[in-house]
N, CA, C and O of each residue as an XYZ file, in Angstrom:
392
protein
N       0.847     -1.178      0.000
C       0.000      0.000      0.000
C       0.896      1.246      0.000
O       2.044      1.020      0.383
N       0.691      2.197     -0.260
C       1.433      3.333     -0.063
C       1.777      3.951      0.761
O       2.621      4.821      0.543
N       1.231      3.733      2.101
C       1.983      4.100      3.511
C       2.930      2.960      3.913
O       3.471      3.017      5.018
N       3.200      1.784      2.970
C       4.177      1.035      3.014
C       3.545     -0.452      3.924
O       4.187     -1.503      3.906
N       2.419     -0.335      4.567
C       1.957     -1.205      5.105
C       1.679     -2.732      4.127
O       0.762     -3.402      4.600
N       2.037     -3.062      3.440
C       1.665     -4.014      2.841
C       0.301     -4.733      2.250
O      -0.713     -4.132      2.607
N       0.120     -5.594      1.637
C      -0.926     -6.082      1.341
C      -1.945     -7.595      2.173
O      -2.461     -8.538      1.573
N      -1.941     -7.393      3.312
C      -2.574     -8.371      3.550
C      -2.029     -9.546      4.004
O      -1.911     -9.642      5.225
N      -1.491    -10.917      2.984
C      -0.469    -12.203      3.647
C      -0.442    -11.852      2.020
O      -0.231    -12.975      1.562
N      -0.517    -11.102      1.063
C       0.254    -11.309     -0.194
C       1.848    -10.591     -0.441
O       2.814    -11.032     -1.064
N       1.705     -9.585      0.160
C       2.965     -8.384      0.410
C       2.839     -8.208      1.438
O       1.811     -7.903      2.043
N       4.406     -8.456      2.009
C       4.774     -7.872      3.521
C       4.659     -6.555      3.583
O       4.310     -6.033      2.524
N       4.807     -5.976      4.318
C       4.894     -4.657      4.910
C       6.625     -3.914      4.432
O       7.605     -4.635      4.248
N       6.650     -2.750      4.338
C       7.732     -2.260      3.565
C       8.122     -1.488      5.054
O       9.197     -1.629      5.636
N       6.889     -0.573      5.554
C       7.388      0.421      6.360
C       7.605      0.030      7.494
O       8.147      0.918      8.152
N       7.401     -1.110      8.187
C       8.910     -1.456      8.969
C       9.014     -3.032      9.051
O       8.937     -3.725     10.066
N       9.205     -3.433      7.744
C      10.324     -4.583      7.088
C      12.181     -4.366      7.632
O      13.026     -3.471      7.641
N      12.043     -5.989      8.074
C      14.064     -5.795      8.455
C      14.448     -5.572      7.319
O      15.530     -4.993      7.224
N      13.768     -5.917      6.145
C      14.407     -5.442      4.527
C      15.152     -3.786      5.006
O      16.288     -3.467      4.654
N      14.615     -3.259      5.504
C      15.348     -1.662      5.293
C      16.769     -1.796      5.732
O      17.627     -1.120      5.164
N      17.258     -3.060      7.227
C      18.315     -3.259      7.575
C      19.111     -3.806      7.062
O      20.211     -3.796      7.614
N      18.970     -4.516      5.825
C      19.785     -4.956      5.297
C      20.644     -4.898      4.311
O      20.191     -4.166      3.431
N      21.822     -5.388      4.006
C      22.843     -4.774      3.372
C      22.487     -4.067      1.982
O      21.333     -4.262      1.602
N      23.469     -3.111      0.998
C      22.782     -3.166     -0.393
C      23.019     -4.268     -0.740
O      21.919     -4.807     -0.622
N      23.734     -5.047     -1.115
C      23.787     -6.463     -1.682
C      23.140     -7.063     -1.410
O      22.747     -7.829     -2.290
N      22.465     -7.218      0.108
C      21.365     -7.980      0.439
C      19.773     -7.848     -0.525
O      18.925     -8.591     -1.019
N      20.082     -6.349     -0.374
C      18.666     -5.813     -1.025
C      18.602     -6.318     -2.437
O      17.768     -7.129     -2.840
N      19.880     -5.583     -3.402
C      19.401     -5.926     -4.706
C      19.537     -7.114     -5.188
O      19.185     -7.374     -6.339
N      20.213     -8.250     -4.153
C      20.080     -9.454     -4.926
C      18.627    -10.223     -4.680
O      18.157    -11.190     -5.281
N      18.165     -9.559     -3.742
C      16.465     -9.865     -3.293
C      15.633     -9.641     -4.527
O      14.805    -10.407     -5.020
N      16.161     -7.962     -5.098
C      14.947     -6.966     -6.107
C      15.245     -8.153     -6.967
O      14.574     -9.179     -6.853
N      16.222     -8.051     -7.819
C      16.649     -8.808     -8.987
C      16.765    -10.364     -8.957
O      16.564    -11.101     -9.922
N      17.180    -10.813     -7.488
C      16.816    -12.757     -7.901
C      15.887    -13.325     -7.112
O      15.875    -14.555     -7.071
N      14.847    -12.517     -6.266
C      13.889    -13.417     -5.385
C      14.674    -13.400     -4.395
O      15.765    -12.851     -4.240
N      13.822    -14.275     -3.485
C      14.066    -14.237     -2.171
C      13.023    -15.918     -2.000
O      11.808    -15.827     -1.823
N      13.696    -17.291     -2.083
C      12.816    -17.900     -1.736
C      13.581    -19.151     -0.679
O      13.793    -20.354     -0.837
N      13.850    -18.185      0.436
C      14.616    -19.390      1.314
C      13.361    -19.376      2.351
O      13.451    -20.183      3.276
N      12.159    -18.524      2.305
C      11.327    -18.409      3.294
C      11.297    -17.979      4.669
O      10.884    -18.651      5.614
N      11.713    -16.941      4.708
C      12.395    -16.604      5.795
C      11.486    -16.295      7.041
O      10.555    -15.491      6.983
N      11.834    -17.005      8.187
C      10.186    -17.388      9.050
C       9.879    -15.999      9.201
O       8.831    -15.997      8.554
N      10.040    -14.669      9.627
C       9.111    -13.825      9.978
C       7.769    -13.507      8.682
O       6.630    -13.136      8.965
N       8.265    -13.759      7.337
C       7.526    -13.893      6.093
C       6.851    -15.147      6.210
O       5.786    -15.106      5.595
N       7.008    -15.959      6.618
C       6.470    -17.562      6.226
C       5.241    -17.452      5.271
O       5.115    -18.001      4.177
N       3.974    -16.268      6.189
C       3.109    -16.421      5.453
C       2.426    -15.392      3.854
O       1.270    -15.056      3.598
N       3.335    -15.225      3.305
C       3.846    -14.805      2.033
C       3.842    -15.195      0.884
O       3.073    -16.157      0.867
N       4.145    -15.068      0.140
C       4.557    -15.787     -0.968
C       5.887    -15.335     -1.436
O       6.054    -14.125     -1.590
N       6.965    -16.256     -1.709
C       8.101    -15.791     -1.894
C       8.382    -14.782     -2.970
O       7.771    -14.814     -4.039
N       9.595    -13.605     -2.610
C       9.999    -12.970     -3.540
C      10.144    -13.471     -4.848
O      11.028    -14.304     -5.046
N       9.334    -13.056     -5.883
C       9.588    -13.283     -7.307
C      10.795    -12.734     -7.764
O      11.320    -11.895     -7.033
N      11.587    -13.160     -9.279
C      12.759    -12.333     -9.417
C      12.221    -11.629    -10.511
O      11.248    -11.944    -11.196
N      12.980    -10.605    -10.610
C      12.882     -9.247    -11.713
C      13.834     -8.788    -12.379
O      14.278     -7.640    -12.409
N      14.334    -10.224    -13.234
C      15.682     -9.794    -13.562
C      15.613     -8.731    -15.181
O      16.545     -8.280    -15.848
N      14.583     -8.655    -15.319
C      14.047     -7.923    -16.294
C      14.939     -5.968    -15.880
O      15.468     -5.160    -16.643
N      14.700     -5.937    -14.402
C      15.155     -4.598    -14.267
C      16.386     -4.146    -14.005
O      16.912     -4.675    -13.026
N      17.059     -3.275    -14.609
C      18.140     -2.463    -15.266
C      18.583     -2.289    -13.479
O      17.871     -2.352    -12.477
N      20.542     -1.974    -13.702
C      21.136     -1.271    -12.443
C      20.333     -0.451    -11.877
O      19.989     -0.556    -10.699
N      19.844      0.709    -12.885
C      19.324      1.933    -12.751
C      17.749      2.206    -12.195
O      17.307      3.133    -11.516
N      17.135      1.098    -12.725
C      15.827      0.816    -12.226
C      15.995      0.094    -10.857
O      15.394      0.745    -10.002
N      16.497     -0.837    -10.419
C      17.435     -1.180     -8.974
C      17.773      0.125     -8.030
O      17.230      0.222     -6.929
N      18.472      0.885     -8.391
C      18.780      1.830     -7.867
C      18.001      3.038     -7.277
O      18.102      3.572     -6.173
N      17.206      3.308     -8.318
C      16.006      4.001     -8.082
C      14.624      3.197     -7.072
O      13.854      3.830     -6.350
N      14.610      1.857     -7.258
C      13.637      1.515     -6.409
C      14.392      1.517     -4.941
O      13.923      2.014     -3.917
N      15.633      0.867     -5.063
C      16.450      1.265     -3.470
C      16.258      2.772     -3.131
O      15.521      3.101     -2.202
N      16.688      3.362     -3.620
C      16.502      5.040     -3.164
C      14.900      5.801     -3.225
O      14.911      7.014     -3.017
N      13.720      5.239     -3.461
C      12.371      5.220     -3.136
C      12.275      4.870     -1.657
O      12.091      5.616     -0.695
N      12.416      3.769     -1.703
C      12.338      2.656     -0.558
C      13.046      3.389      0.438
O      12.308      3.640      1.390
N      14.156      3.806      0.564
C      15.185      4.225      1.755
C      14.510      5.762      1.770
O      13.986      5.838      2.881
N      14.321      6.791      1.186
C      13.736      7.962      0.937
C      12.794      7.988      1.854
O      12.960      8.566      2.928
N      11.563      7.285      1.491
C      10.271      7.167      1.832
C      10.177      5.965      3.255
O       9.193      6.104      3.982
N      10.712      5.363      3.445
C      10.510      4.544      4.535
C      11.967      4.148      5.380
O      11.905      3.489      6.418
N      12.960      4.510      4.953
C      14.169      3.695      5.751
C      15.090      5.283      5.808
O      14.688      6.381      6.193
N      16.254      4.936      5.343
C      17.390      5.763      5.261
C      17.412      6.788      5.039
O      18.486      6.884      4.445
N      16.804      8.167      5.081
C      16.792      8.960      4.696
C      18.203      9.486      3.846
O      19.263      8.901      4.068
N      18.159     10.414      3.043
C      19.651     10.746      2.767
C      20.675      9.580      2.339
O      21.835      9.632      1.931
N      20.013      8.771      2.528
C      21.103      7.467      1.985
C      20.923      7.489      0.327
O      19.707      7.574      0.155
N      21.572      7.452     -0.941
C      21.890      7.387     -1.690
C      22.307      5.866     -2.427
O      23.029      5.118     -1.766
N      21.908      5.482     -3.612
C      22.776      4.354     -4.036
C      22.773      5.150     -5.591
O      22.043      6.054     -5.999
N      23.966      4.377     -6.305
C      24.250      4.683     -7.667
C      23.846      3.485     -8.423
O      23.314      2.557     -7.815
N      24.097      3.403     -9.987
C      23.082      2.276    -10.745
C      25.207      1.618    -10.548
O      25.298      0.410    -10.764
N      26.461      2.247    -10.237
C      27.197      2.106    -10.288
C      27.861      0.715     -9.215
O      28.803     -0.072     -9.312
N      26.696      0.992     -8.145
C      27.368      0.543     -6.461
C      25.766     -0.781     -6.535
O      25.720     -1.735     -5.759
N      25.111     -0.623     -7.161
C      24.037     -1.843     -7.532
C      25.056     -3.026     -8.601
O      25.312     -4.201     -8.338
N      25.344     -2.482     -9.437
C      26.238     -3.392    -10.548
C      27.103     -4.579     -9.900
O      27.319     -5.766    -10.142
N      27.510     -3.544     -8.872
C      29.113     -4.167     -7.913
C      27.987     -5.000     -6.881
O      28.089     -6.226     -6.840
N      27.337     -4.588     -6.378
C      26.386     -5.840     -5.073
C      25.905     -6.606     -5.989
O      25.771     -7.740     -5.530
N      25.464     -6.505     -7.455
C      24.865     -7.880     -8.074
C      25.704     -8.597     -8.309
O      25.327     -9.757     -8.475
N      26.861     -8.397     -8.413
C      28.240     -9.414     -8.815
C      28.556    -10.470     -7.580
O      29.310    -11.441     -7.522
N      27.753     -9.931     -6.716
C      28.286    -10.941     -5.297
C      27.267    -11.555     -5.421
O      27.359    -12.268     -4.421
N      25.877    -11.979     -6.122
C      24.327    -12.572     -5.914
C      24.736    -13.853     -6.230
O      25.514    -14.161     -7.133
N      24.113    -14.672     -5.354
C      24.258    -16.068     -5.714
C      22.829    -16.439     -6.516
O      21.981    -16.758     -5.682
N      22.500    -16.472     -7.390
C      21.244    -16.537     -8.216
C      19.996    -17.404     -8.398
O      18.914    -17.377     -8.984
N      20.782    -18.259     -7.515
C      19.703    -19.661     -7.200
C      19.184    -18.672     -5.802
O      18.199    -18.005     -6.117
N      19.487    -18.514     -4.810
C      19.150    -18.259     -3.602
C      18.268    -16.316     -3.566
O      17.539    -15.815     -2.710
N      18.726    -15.820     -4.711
C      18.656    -14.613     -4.123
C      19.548    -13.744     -3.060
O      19.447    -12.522     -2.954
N      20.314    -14.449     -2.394
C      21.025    -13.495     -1.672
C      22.618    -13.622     -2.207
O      23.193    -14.285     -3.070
N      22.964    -12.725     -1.320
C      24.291    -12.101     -1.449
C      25.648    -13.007     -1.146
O      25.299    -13.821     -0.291
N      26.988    -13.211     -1.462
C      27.448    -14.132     -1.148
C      28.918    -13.384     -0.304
O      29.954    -14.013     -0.092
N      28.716    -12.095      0.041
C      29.373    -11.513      0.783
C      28.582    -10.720      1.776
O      29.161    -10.048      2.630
């Protein structure tokens, strides 16, 4: 939803998801490869789909929405410093391998 509250048991909650705590690498290998290890506070969810369809830059911009509007204020990412955290994604798992 747009106050970040989520959808119900289809979408978690954004506006206060541990997603905001976690690393950039954590994040964009989530945006771009899923997320389907099930991670119990989600259980009842449906796992992250992947979106490998979307660009550094489109990555970047949804991180800096997300942190803007609900997390980090003032925190910044480049489509430059997304490129470099997708290089660490382990692609089966979705997450990060550093």
């Amino acid at each position: 939803m747009s106050d970040g509250s989520g959808l119900g048991t289809l979408v978690p909650p954004l506006g206060s998801a541990h997603y905001l705590d976690l690393s950039l690498g954590q994040v964009a290998c989530k945006i771009k490869y899923g997320d389907y290890e099930g991670e119990d506070m989600y259980a009842s969810f449906n796992p992250m789909p992947t979106f490998t369809n979307l660009s550094d830059t489109d990555i970047s911009n949804l991180i800096n929405f997300i942190n803007a509007r609900w997390g980090h204020k003032g925190q910044m990412t480049s489509p430059q410093a997304i490129a470099e955290a997708l290089s660490d994604c382990d692609h089966n798992t979705g997450n990060a391998t550093k």
